[in-house]
C-alpha positions in Angstrom: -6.0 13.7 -18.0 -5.5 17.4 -17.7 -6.4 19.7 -20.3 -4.3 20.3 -22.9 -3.6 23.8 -22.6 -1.4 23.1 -20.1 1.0 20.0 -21.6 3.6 20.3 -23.8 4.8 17.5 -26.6 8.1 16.4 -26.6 9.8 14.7 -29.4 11.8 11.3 -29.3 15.0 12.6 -29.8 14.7 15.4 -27.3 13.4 13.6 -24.8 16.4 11.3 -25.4 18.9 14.0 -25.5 17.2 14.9 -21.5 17.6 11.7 -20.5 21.1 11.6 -21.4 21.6 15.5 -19.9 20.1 13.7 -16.7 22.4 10.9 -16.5 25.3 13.2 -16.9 23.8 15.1 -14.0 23.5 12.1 -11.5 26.9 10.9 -12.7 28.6 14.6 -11.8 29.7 14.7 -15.7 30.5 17.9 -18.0 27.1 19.3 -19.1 25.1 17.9 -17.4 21.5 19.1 -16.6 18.9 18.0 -14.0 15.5 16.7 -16.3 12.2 18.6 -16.4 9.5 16.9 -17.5 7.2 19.4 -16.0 3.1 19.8 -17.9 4.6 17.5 -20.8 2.7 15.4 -22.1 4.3 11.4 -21.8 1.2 9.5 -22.3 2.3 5.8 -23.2 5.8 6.1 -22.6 8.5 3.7 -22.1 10.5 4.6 -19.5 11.4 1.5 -18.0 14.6 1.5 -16.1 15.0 5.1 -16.1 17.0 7.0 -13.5 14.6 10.3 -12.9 15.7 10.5 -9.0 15.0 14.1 -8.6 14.0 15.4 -11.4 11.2 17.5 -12.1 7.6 16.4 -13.4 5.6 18.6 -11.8 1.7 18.0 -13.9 2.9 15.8 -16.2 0.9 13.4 -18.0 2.4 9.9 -17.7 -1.1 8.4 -18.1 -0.6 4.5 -19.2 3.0 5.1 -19.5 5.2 2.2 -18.7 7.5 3.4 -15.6 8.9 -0.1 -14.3 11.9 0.3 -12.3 12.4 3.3 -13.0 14.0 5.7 -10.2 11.8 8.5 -8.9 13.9 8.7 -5.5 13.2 12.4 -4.8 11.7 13.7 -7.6 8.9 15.9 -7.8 5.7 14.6 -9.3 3.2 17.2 -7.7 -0.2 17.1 -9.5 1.1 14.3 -11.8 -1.4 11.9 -14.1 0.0 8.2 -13.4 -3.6 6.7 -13.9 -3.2 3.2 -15.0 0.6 3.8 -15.0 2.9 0.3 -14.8 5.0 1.6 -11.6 5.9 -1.8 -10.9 9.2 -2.3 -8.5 9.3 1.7 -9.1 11.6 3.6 -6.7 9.6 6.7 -5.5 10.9 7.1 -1.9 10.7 10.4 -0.8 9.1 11.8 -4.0 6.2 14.5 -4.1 3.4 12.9 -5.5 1.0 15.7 -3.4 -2.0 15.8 -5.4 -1.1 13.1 -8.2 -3.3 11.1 -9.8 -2.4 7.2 -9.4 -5.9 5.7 -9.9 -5.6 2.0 -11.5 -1.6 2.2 -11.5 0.2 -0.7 -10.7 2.8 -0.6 -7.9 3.3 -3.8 -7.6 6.5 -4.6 -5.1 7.1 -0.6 -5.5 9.2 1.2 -2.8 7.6 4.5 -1.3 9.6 4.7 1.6 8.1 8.8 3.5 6.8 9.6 -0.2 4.3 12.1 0.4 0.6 11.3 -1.3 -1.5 14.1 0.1 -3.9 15.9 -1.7 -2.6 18.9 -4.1 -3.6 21.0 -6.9 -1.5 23.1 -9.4 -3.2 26.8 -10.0 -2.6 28.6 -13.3 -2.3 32.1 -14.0 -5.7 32.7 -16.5 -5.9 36.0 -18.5 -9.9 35.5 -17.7 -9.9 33.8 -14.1 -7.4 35.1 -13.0 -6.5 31.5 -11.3 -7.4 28.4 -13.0 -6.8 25.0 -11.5 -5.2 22.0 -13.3 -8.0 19.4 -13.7 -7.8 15.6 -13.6 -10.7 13.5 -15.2 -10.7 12.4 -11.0 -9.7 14.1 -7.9 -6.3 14.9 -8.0 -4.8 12.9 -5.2 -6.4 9.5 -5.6 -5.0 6.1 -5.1 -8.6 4.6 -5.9 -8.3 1.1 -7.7 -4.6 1.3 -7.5 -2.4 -1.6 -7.2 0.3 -1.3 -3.8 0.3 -5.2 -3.5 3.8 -5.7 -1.1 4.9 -2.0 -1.8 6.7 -0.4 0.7 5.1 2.5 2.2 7.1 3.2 5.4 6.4 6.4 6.7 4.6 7.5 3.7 2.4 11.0 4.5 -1.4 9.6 3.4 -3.5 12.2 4.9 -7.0 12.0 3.8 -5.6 10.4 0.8 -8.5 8.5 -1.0 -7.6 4.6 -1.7 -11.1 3.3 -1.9 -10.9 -0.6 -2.8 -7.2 -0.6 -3.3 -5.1 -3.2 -3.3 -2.9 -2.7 -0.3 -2.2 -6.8 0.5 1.1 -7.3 2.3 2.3 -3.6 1.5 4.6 -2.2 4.2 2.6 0.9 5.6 4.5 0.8 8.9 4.4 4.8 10.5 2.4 6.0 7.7 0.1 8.3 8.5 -3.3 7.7 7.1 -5.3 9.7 9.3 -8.6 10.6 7.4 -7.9 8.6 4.6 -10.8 7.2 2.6 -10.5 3.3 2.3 -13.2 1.8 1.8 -13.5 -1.7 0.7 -9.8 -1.7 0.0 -8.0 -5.2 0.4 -5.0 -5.0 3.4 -5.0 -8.5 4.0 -1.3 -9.2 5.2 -0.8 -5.2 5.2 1.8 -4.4 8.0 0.5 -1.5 9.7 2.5 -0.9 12.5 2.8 2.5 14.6 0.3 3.5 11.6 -1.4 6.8 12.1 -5.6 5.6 11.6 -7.2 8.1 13.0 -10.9 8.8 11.6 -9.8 6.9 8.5 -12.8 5.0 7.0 -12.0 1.5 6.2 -15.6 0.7 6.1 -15.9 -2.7 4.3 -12.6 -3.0 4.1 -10.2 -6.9 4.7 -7.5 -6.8 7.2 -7.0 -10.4 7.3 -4.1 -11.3 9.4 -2.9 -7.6 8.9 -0.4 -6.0 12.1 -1.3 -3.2 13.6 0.5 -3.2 16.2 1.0 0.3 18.2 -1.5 2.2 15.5 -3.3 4.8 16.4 -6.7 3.4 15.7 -9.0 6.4 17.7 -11.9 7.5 15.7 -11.9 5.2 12.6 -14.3 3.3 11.4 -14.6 0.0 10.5 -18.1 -1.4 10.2 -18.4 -3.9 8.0 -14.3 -4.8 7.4 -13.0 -8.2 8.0 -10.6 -7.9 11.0 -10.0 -11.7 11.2 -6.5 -12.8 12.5 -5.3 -9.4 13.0 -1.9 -9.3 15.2 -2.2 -6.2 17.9 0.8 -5.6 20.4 2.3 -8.9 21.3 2.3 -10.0 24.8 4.5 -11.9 27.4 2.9 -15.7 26.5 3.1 -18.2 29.5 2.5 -21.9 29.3 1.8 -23.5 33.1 3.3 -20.5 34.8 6.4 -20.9 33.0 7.5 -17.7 30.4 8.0 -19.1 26.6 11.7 -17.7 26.8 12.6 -19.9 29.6 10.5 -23.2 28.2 12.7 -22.5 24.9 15.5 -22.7 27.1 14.8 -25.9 28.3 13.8 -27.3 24.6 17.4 -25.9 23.4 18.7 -28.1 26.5 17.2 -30.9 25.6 18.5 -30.9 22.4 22.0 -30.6 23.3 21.6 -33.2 25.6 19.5 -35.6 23.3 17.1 -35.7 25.9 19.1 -36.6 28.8 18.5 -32.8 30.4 15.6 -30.1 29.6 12.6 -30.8 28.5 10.4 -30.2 25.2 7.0 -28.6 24.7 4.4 -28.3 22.0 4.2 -24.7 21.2 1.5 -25.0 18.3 -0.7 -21.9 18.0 1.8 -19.9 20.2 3.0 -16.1 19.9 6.9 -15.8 20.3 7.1 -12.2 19.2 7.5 -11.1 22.5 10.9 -13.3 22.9 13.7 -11.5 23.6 16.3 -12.6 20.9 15.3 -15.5 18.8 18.8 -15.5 17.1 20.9 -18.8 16.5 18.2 -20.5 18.8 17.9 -24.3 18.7 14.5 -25.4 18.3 15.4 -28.7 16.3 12.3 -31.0 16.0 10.2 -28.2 17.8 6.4 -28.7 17.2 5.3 -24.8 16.6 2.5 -25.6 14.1 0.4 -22.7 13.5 2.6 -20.7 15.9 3.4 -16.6 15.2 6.8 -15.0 14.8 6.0 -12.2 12.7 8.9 -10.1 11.9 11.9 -12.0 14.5 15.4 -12.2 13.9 15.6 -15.7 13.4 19.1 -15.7 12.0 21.2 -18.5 12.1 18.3 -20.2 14.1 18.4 -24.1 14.1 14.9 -25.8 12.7 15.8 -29.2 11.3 12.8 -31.3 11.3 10.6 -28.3 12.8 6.5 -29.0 12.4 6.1 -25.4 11.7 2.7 -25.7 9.3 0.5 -23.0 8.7 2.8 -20.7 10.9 3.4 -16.8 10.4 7.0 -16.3 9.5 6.0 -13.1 7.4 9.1 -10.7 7.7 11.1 -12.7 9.4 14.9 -13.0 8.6 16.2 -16.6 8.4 19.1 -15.9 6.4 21.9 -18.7 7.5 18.8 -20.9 9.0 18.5 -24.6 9.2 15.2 -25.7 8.2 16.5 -28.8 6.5 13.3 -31.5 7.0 11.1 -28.9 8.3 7.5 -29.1 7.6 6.3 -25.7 6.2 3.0 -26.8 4.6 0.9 -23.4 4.3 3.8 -21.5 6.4 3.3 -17.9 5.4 6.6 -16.3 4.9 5.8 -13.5 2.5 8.9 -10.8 2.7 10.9 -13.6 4.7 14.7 -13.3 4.4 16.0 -16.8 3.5 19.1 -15.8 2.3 21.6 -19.2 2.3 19.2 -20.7 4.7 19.3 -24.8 4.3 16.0 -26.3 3.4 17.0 -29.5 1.5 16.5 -32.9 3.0 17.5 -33.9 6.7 19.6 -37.2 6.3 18.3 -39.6 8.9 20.9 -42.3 8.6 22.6 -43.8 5.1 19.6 -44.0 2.9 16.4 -42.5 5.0 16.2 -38.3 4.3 13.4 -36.3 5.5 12.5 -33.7 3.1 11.7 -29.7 3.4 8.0 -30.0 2.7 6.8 -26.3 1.4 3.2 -27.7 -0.2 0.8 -24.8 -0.3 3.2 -22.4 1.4 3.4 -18.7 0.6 6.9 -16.8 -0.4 6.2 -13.7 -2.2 8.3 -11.5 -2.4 10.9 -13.3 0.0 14.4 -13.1 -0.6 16.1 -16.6 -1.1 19.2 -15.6 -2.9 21.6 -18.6 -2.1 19.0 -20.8 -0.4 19.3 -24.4 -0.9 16.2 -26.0 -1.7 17.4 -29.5 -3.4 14.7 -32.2 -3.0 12.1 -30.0 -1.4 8.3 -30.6 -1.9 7.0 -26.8 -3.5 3.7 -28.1 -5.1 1.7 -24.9 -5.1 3.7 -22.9 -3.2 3.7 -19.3 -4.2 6.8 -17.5 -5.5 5.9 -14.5 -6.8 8.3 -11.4 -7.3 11.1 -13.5 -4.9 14.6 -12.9 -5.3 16.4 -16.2 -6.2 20.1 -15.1 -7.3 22.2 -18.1 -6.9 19.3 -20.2 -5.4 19.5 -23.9 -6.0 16.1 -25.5 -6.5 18.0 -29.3 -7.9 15.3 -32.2 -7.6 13.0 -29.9 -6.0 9.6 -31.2 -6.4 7.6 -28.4 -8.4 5.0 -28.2 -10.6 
């Protein structure tokens, strides 16, 4: 932590009494003052829930201190200690954390939409050396260890940040720019790294498993020993027999309306449709797409009663108002998927025959399936961590 010199204690009640001066602040109220928290010493602190959008906590110490959900939209955290802080679901878009310390916090599901994590260090006027430099016990600036597991990092500014073995699985690091950054041996299985500046970054050792990097700069970096396995680059037109996929769809959506009398259907297992041109309100009833990718479509409204869609990449898609009554999603990966009011209880196949939504094994972390119906579906195993699940109904679902 930094020396002591430098912090400041702060009571209970006075840190209360700028809390409260804060929230007068954000809520344009009579005496209001903006908080700083700048060099004071927080270690251990519960500060969960707090709104601290833009206040000022330049060097503090927040080592261990418990910071979940708490609002750091804007603030200034330049050359602050967060080691092993619980940042989980934290807000910190746009904040300064330039030359902070985050090594073994947990950011779990945390939003750091363009935050800027580049290296920074606080100088101090010193009767003796004339400048003295705040000291971590690490390198200021290090994300070593940390925990970004589904955080949003859009845009963040990671230049030469260090962030070796961290725990970047299925974190949104779309546009961030990560351009000499040291990661090594850190895990971005799932990571989407889209129009991602990785140039001369060192991901020596290092998992992208089924990670997207599609449009990233990639020149000079170095990855010798990583695990690149099922990576998604920049999608491309997919033909089957000469025909494009859009138009075969076409024919599968005719043949549904038609009950078979017109169009034609075709197996599309293994399949990339992220080059389709609008997958919206699309009728691929009883489609056979298992294994198939459609990483990050608008899928809304799309009809997929009685789909085979096992083992297929719906990561980021939105669903919301989909039909996927009967459909089989056994080990469907649908981390960050909107399913919001989408059907996925049984398909009734006559008076007393159903077809149930089988999700066995399937992955939905941190989807959103506020209002989706999911009454009689098969869930054994499937993962649901940090979803959203307002007004979802779950009745009869088969769970363990």
């Amino acid at each position: 932590m930094p020396s002591a010199v430098t912090l400041q204690t702060v009571d209970p009640a006075s840190l209360r009494h700028m809390l409260d001066l804060h929230r007068r602040y954000k809520a344009c109220q009579a005496g209001g003052q903006i908080a700083n928290l700048s060099y004071i010493d927080l270690t251990g602190m519960n500060l969960e829930g707090v709104d601290l959008s833009d206040a000022n906590l330049t060097g503090a110490c927040l080592y261990e201190a418990v910071l979940r959900d708490v609002n750091f939209m804007r603030a200034n955290l330049y050359g602050a200690d967060l080691r092993n802080a619980d940042l989980r679901f934290a807000n910190l878009d746009r904040s300064d954390l330039r030359g902070a310390c985050l090594r073994g916090a947990n950011l779990t599901g945390a939003s750091l939409i363009r935050c800027d994590l580049r290296e920074g260090q606080i100088a101090f006027k010193d009767d003796k050396a004339g400048l003295r430099l705040m000291k971590h016990q690490v390198r200021p600036g290090e994300l070593d260890y940390a925990i970004l597991s589904g955080a949003d990092l859009t845009g963040a500014r990671m230049n030469g940040a260090l962030a070796v073995s961290t725990d970047f699985r299925d974190a949104n690091l779309s546009g961030a720019i990560l351009s000499h950054a040291k990661l090594r041996k850190a895990s971005l299985d799932g990571a989407n790294l889209s129009g991602a500046n990785l140039s001369a970054a060192d991901l020596t050792g290092a998992s992208l498993r089924n990670a997207v990097m599609t449009d990233a700069n990639i020149a000079g970096y170095n990855i010798s020993d990583a695990d690149m396995s099922g990576v998604l680059n920049t999608p491309v037109s997919v033909y089957v027999d000469n025909e494009p996929l859009d138009a075969l769809i076409s024919e599968h959506e005719l043949w549904c309306v038609t009950s078979g009398a017109q169009g034609s259907t075709t197996r599309f297992a293994g399949l990339d449709f992220r080059a389709v041109a609008d997958m919206k309100k699309r009728n691929l009833t009883a489609v056979d797409a298992q294994g198939a990718v459609f990483y990050g479509l608008d899928m809304t409204g799309a009809q997929l009663q009685g789909a085979n869609l096992s083992g297929a990449d719906l990561r980021r898609c939105d669903l919301s108002h989909a039909d996927l009554r009967g459909a089989r999603l056994m080990r469907a990966r649908l981390q960050h998927c909107n399913l919001t009011a989408a059907k996925l209880g049984p398909l009734m196949l006559g008076v007393d025959k159903m077809l149930r939504t089988d999700l066995t094994a399937a992955n939905l972390s941190h989807a959103d399936l506020s209002y989706a119906d999911f009454t009689r579906a098969r869930m054994m195993e499937t993962v649901l961590d940090h979803v959203r699940d307002e007004g979802c109904n779950f009745s009869l679902a088969e769970r363990e």
